[in-house]
N, C-alpha and C positions, 0 to 999 in steps of 0.2 A: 654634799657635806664635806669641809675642809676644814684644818687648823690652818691656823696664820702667827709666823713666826717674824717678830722683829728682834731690833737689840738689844729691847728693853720688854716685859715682857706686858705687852698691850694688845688685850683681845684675844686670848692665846684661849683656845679652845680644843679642848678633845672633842671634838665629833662622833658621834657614836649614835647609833638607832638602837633601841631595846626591842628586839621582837616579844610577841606574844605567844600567846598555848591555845588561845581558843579555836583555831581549827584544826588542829591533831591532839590534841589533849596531850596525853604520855607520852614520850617519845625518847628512844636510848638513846644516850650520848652516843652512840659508835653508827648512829645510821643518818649517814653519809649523806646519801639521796634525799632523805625527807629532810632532813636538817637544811642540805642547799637549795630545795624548794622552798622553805618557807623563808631564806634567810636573803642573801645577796649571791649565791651561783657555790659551785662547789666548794666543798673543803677539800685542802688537800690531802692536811694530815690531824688526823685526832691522837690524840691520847685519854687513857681514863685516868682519873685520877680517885686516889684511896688516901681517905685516912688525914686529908687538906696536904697530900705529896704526889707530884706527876711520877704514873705508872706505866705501864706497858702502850703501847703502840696498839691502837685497835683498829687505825686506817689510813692506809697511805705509805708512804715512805719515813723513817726518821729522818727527823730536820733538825739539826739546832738551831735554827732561826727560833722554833716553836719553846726550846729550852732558855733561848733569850728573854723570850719575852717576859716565861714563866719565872726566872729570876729576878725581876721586877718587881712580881706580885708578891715573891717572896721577901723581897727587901722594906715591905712594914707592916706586911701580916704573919700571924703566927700558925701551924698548921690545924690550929680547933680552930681558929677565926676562919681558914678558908673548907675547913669542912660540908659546906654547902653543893661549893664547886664537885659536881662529880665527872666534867670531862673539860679539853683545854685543847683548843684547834687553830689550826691556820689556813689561810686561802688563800687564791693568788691571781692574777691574771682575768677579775668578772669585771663585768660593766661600771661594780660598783668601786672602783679603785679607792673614791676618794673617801669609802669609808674606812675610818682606822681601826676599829674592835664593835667588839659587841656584844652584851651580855641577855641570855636567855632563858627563863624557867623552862624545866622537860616536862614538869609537870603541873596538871590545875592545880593540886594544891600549892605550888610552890614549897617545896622543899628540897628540889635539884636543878641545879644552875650551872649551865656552862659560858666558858668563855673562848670566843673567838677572835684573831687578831690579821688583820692585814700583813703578812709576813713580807711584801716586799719595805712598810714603811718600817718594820725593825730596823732591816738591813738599811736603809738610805735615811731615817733618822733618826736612831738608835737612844739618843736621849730623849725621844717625845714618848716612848713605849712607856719609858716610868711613870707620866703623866698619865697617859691612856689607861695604863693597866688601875691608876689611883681613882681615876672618874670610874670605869665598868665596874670596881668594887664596888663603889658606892650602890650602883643600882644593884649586885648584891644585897647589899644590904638591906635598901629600902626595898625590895621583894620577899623578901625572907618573910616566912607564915610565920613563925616559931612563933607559938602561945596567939595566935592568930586563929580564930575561925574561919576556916577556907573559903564560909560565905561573904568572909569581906575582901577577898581577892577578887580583882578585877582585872584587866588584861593589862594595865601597867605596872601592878603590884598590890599587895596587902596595906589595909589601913586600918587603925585602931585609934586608940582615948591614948594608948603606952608608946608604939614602935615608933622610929625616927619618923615613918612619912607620915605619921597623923597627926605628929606633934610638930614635923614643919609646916602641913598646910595650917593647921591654927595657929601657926605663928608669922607667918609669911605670903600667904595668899588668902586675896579676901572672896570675898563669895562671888564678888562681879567677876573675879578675874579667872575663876572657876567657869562661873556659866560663858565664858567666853570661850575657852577652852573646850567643854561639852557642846558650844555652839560649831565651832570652826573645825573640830577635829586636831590630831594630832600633826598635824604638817598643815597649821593655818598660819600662814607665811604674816599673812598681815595682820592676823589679831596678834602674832609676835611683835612686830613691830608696834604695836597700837599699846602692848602690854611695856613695851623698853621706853617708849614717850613718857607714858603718865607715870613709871615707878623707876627710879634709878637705883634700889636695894641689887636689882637683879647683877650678878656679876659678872655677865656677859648676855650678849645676844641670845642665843642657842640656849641658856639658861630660863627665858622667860618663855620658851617653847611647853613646858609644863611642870610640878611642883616635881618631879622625877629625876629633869635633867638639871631644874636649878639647886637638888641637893647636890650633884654628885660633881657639877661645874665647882660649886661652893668649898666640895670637900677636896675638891684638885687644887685649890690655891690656900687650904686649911692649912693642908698635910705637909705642902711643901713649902711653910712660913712666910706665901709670898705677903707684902703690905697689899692693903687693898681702898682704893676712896671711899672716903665716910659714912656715903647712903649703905655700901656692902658691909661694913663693920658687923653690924647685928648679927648677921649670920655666920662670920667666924667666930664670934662671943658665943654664939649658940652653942655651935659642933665644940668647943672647946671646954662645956661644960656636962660634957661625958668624958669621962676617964677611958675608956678605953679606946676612943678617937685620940686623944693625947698622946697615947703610948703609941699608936702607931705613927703620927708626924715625930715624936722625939728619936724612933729608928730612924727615918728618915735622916732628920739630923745629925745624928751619932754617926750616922756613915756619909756624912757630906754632903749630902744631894739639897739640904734646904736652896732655897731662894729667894731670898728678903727683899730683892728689889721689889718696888713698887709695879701694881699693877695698873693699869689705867683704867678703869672702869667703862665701857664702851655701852653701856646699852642705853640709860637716862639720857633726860635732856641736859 
């Protein structure tokens, strides 16, 4: 899994795998060991965080690489909005380099979420962190139980008739492209590709992987006002008709970071 960085910003993807809870159920943010068993190889350093504010040091060495990244998140959430987050990690040096973060429920019901971040790609490309850090909220989000029956939590997140991900998949994924999906697994390389052929809404590659990663691709080019080709329209029309997705892209803007250029839409024919 990689981003790809041109001059213009074409194909530009945060990369990112969502683990799951279903074979340790509950699990502390501060254990280290099982966290780098089910994840991509050790962490280095955890922090806990209290209150949606990074707190003491539970493992590892302090980094500010780890306080970089967390500055990002805080540059367009406010600390009720990341109240979820109860720990916020870094790793360094596993096989899985070319993953840049990652966001994880601790528990089956979903209601504690940490987030992890590649701390060498802070350092070596410092302005993609703000990108990274805007895509693994999203799946925050769209995991989040709140007013969810924990029976409708599934290993990629909660779905409802109300929350963001039951109201993107009936609005954005049809039922074929679903049982596709249920057919291939979550790393079905070519029903991806089979899904970016026949729909060019998607707005990236990595986003037709499943209705999870096409919210949180979606909300990566929402937030930071990039223009997006026609077929992707629909779904920044979408996200931008909840207020509280708005206030966070207008932080965004109010501290410079928007990006208007156009996006090239890479996945359709």
């Amino acid at each position: 899994m990689r981003a790809t960085v041109t001059s213009v910003v074409v194909g530009l993807a945060t990369f990112a795998f969502v683990t799951g809870f279903a074979d340790f159920g509950s699990v502390d943010e501060c254990d280290a060991e099982r966290l780098g068993r089910r994840a991509f190889g050790p962490l280095s350093t955890i922090y806990t965080v209290e209150g949606g504010e990074l707190a003491g040091i539970c493992h590892g060495v302090d980094d500010p690489t780890v306080y970089d990244a967390w500055s990002n998140l805080t540059l367009f959430t406010t600390a009720e909005e990341r109240s979820p987050i109860v720990g916020f990690g870094g790793f360094r040096n596993t096989s899985q380099r070319d993953v840049l973060a990652y966001a994880t429920a601790l528990d089956r019901d979903q209601t504690r979420f940490m987030i992890v971040v590649n701390l060498s790609m802070v350092e070596l490309e410092p302005w993609l962190v703000r990108r990274t850090m805007a895509h693994e909220f999203g799946h925050v989000l769209t995991r989040s139980a709140a007013g969810v029956d924990s029976n409708e939590c599934g290993e990629f997140g909660c779905v409802s008739n109300t929350n963001y991900m039951g109201l993107w998949v009936d609005r954005f994924w049809s039922d074929a492209e679903l049982a596709s999906i249920e057919a291939g697994g979550y790393h079905d390389l070519s029903g991806t590709a089979d899904r970016c052929r026949a729909n060019a809404g998607f707005p990236t590659k990595y986003a037709a992987t499943n209705p999870y990663e096409d919210f949180s691709e979606s909300l990566e080019f929402f937030l930071f006002s990039n223009r997006v080709a026609a077929p992707v329209s629909p779904r920044i029309q979408f996200l931008s008709s909840f207020p509280e997705l708005v206030r966070m892209r207008d932080r965004i803007a109010a501290k410079g970071y928007a990006d208007t250029r156009q996006f090239l839409q890479n996945c359709g024919v």
